[in-house]
N, CA and C atoms as a LAMMPS dump frame, in Angstrom:
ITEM: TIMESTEP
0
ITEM: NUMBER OF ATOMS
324
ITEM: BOX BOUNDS ff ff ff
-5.0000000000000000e+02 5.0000000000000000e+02
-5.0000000000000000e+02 5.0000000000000000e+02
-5.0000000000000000e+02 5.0000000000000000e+02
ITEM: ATOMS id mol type element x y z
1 1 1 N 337.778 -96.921 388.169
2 1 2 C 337.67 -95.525 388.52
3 1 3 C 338.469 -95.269 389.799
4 2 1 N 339.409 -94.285 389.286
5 2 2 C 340.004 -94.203 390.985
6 2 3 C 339.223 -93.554 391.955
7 3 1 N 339.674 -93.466 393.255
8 3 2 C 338.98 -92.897 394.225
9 3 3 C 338.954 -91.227 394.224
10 4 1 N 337.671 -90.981 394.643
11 4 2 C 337.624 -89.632 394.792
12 4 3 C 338.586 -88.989 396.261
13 5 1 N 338.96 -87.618 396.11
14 5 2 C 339.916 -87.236 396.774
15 5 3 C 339.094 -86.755 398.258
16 6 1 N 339.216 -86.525 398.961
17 6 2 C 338.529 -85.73 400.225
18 6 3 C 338.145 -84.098 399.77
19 7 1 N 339.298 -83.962 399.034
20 7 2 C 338.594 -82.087 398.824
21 7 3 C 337.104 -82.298 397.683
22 8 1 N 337.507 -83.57 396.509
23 8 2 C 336.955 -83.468 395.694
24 8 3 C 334.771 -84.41 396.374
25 9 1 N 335.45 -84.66 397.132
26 9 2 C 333.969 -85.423 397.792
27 9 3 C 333.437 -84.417 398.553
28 10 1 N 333.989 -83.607 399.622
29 10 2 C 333.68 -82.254 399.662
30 10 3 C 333.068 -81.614 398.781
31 11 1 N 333.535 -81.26 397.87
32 11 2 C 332.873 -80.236 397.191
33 11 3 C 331.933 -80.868 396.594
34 12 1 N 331.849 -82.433 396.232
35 12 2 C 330.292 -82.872 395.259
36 12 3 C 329.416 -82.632 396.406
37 13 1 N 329.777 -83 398.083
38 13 2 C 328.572 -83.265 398.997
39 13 3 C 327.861 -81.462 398.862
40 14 1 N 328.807 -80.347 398.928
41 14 2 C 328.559 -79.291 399.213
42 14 3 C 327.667 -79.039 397.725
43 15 1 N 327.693 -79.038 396.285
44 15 2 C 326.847 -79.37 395.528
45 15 3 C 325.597 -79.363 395.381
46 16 1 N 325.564 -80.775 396.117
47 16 2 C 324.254 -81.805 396.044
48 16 3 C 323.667 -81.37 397.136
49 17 1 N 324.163 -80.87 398.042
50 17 2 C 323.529 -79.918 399.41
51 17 3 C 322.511 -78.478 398.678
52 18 1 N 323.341 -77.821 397.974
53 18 2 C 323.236 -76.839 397.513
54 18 3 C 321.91 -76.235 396.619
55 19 1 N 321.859 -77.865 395.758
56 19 2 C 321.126 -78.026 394.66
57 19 3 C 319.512 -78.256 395.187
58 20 1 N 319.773 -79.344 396.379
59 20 2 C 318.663 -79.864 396.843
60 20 3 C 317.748 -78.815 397.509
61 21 1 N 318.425 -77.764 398.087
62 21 2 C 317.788 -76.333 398.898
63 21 3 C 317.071 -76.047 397.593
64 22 1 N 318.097 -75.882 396.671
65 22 2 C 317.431 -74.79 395.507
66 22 3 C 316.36 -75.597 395.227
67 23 1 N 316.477 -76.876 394.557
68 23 2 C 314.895 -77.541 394.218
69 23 3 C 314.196 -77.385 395.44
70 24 1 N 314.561 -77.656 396.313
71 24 2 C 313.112 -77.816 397.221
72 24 3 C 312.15 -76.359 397.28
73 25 1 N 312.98 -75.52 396.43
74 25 2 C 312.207 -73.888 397.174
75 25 3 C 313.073 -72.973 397.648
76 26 1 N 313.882 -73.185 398.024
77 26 2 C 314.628 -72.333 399.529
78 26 3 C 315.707 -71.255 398.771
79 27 1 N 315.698 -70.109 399.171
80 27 2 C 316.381 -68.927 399.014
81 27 3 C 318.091 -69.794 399.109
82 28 1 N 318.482 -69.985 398.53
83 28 2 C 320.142 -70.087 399.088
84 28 3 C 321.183 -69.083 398.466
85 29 1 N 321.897 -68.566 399.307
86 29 2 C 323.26 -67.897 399.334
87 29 3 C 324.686 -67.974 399.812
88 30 1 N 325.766 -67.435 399.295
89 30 2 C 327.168 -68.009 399.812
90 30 3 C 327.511 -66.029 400.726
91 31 1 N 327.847 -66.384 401.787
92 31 2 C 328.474 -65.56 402.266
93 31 3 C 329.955 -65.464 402.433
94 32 1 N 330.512 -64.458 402.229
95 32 2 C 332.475 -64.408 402.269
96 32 3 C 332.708 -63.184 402.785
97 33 1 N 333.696 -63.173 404.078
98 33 2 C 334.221 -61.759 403.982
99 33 3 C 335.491 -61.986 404.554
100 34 1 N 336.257 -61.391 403.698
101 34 2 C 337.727 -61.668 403.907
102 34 3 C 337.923 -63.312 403.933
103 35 1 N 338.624 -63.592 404.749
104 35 2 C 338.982 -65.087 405.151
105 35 3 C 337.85 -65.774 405.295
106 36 1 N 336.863 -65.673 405.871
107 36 2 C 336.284 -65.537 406.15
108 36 3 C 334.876 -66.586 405.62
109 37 1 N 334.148 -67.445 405.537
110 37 2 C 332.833 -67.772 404.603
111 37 3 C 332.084 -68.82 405.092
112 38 1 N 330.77 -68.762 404.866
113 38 2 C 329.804 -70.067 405.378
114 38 3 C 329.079 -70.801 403.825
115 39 1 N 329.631 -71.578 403.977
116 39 2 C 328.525 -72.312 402.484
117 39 3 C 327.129 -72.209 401.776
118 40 1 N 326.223 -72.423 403.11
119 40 2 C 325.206 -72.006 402.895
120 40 3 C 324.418 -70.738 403.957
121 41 1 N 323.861 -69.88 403.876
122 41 2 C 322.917 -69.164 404.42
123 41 3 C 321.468 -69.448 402.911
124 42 1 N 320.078 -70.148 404.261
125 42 2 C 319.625 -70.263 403.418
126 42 3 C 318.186 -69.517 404.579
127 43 1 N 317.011 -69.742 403.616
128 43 2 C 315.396 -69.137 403.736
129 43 3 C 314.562 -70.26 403.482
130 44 1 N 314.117 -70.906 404.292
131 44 2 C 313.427 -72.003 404.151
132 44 3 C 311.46 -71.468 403.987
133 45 1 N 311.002 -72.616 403.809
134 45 2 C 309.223 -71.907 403.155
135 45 3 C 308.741 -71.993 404.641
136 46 1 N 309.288 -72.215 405.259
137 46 2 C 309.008 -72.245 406.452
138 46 3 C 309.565 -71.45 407.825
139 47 1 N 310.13 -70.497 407.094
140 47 2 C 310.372 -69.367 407.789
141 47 3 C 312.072 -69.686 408.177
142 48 1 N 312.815 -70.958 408.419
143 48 2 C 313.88 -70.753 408.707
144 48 3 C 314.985 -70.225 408.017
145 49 1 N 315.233 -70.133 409.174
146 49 2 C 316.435 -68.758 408.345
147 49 3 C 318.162 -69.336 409.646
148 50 1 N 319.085 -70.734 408.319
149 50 2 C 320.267 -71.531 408.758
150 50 3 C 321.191 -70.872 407.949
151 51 1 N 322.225 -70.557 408.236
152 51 2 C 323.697 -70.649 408.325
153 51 3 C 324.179 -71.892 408.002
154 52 1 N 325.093 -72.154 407.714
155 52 2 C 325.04 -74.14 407.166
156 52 3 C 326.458 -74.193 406.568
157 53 1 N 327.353 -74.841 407.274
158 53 2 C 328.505 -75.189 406.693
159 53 3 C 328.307 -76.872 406.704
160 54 1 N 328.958 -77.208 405.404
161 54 2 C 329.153 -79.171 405.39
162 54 3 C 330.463 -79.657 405.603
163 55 1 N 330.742 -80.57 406.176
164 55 2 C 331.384 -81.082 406.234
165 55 3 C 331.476 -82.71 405.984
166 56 1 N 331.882 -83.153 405.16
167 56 2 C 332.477 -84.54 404.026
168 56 3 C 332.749 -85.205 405.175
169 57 1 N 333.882 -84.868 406.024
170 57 2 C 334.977 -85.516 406.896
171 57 3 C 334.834 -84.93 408.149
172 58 1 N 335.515 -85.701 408.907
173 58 2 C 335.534 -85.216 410.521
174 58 3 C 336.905 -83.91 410.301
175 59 1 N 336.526 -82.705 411.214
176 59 2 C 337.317 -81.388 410.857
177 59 3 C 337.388 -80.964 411.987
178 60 1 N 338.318 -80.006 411.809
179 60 2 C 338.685 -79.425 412.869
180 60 3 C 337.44 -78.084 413.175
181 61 1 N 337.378 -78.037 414.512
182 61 2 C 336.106 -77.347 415.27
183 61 3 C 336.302 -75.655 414.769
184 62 1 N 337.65 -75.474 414.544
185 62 2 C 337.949 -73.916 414.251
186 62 3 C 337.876 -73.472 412.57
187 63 1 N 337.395 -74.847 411.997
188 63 2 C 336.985 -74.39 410.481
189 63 3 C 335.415 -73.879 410.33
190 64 1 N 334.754 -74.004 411.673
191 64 2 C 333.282 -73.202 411.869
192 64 3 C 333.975 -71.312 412.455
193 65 1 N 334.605 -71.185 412.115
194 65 2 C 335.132 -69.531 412.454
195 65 3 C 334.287 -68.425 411.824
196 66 1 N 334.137 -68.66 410.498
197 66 2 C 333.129 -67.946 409.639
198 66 3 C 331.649 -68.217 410.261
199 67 1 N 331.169 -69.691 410.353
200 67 2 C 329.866 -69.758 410.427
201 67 3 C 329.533 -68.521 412.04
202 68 1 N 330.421 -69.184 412.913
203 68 2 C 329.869 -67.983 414.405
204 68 3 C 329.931 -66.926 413.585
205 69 1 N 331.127 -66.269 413.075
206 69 2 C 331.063 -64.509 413.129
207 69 3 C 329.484 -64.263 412.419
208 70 1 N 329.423 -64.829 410.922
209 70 2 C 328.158 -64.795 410.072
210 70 3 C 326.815 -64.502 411.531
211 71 1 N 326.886 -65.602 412.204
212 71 2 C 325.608 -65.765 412.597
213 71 3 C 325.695 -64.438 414.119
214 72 1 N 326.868 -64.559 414.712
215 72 2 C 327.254 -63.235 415.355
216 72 3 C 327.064 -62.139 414.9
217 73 1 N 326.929 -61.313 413.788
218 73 2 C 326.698 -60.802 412.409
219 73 3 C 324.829 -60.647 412.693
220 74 1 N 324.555 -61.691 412.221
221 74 2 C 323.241 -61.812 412.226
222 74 3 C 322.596 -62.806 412.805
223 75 1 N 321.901 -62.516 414.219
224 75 2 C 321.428 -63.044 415.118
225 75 3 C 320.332 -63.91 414.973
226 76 1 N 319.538 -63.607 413.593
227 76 2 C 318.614 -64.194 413.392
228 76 3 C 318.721 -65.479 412.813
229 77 1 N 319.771 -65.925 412.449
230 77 2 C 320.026 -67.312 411.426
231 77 3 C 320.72 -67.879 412.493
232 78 1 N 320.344 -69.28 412.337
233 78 2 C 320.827 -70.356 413.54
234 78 3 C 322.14 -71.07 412.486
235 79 1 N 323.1 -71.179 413.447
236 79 2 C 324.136 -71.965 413.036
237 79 3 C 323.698 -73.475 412.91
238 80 1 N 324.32 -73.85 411.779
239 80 2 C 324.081 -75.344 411.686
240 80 3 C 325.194 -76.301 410.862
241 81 1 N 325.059 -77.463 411.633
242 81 2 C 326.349 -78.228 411.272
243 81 3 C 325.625 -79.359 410.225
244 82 1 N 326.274 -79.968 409.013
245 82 2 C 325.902 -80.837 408.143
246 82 3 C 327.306 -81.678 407.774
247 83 1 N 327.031 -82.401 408.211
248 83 2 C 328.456 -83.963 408.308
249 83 3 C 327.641 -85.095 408.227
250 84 1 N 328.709 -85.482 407.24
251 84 2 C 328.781 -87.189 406.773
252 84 3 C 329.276 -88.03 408.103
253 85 1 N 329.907 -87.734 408.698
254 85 2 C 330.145 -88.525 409.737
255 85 3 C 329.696 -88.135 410.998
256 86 1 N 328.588 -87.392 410.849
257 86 2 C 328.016 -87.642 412.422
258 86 3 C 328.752 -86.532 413.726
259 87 1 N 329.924 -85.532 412.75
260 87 2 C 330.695 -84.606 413.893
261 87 3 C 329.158 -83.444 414.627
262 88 1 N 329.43 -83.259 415.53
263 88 2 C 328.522 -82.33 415.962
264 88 3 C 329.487 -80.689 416.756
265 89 1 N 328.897 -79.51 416.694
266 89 2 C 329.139 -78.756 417.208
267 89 3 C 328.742 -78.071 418.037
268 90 1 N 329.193 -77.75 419.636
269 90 2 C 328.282 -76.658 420.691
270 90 3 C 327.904 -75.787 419.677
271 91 1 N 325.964 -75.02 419.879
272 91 2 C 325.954 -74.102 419.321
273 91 3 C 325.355 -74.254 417.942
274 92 1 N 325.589 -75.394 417.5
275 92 2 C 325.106 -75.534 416.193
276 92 3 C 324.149 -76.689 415.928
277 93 1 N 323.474 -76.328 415.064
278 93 2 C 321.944 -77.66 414.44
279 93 3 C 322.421 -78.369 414.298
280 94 1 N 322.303 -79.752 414.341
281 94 2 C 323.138 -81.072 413.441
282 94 3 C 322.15 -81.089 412.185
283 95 1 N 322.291 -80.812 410.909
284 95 2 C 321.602 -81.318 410.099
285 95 3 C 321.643 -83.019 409.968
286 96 1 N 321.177 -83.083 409.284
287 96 2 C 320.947 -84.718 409.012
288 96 3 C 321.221 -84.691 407.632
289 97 1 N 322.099 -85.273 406.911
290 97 2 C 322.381 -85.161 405.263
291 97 3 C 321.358 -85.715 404.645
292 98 1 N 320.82 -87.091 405.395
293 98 2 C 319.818 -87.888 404.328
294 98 3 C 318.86 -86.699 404.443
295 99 1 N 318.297 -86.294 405.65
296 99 2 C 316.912 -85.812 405.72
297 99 3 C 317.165 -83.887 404.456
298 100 1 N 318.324 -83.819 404.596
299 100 2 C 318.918 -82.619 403.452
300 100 3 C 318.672 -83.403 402.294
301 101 1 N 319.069 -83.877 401.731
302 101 2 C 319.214 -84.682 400.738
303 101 3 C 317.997 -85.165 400.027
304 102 1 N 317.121 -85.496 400.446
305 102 2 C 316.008 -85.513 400.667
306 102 3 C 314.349 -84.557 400.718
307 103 1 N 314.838 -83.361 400.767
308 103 2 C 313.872 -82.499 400.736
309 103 3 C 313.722 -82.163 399.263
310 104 1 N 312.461 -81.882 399.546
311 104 2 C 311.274 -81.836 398.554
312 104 3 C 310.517 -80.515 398.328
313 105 1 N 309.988 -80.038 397.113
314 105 2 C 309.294 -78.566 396.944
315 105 3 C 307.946 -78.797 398.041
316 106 1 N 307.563 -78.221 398.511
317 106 2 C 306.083 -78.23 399.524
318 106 3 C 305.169 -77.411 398.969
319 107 1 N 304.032 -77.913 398.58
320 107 2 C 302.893 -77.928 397.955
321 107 3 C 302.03 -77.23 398.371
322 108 1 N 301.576 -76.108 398.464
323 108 2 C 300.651 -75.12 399.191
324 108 3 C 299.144 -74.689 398.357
């Protein structure tokens, strides 16, 4: 099997990110305007309310452009960063992929 490409591992991580919100419960949505877009804006059962771009690979800091305006936009959703390699951003949550990856429906 050849190797997967960087855009194409990207987009499975962004996926499997995607999927795991939806099973666990969580409101998820894609925001776009113009150039413009954040991957995830999601609604957690627990009241949070993230902004959420992923990142596969280490990237450049100005591909979070969308996530500020979004959350500039709307004050109430916290910016948050989700990387495979551990990049972090001023300003933004570090998600944790396993602990993403990982979530579960919560039982009430």
């Amino acid at each position: 099997m050849q190797d997967l490409s960087a855009e194409k591992r990207g987009r499975y991580l962004e996926n499997a990110v995607g999927a795991r919100f939806l099973e666990a419960g969580w409101d998820v949505y894609y925001w776009k305007d113009r150039d413009l877009e954040v991957d995830f804006v999601v609604l957690g059962p627990g009241g949070e309310k993230w902004a959420i771009e992923v990142k596969s690979a280490e990237s450049p800091l100005d591909g979070l452009k969308g996530l500020k305006t979004f959350c500039g936009r709307y004050p109430d959703f916290e910016p948050c960063l989700l990387s495979l390699v551990g990049q972090r951003a001023a300003g933004c949550r570090a998600l944790d992929p396993e602990w993403v990856l990982s979530l579960r429906r919560s039982h009430r």
